[in-house]
N, C-alpha and C positions, 0 to 999 in steps of 0.2 A: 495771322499772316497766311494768306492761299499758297497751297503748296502747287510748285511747279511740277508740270505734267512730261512725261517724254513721250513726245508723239513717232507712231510708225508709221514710215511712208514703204511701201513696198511695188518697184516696178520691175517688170520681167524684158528683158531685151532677148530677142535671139540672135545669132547671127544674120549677118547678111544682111538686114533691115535695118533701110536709109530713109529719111529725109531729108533736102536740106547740103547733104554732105555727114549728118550725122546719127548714129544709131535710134531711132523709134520704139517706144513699146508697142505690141501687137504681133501682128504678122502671122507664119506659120515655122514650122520646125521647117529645117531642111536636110532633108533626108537622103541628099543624092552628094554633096559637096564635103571633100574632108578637110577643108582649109573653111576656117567662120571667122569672123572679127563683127565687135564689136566696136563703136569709135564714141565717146563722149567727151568733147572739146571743155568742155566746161563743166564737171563732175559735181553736185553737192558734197559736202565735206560729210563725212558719216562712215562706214560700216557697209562696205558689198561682199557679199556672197558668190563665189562664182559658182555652178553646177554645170559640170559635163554629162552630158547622157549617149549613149551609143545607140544604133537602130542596127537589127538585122546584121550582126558580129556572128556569125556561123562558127569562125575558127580564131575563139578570144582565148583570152581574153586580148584586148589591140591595145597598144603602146600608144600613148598620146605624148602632146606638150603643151605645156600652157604659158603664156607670155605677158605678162603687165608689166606697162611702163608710165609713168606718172610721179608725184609724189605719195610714195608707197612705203605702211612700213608694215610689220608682223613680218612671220615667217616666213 
């Protein structure tokens, strides 16, 4: 009997980067805006990661927020 494989799919979205009306992989960081969103109308079912990163924080550490709305569960 072939054993079933679990395949990784891995894409990076950053903020602010559209097509469409909806979030693209690619793009560049942006390094000047402290409001980002991402928008995926239509999510794959699976496992995201989110990662915040900061640029140029002189007098941190800076207080964030993070916002997910969806069919969500964990923590």
């Amino acid at each position: 009997m072939p054993r079933s494989r679990k395949v990784w799919s891995v894409s990076v979205w950053r903020g602010n980067v559209f097509s469409g009306g909806n979030s693209t992989t690619g793009g560049t960081a942006d390094r000047k805006n402290t409001l980002e969103q991402v928008l995926l109308a239509t999510p794959a079912a699976g496992t995201y990661t989110v990662t915040v990163r900061s640029f140029n924080v002189p007098n941190g550490p800076q207080p964030f927020s993070l916002v997910v709305t969806g069919n969500v569960t964990g923590p």
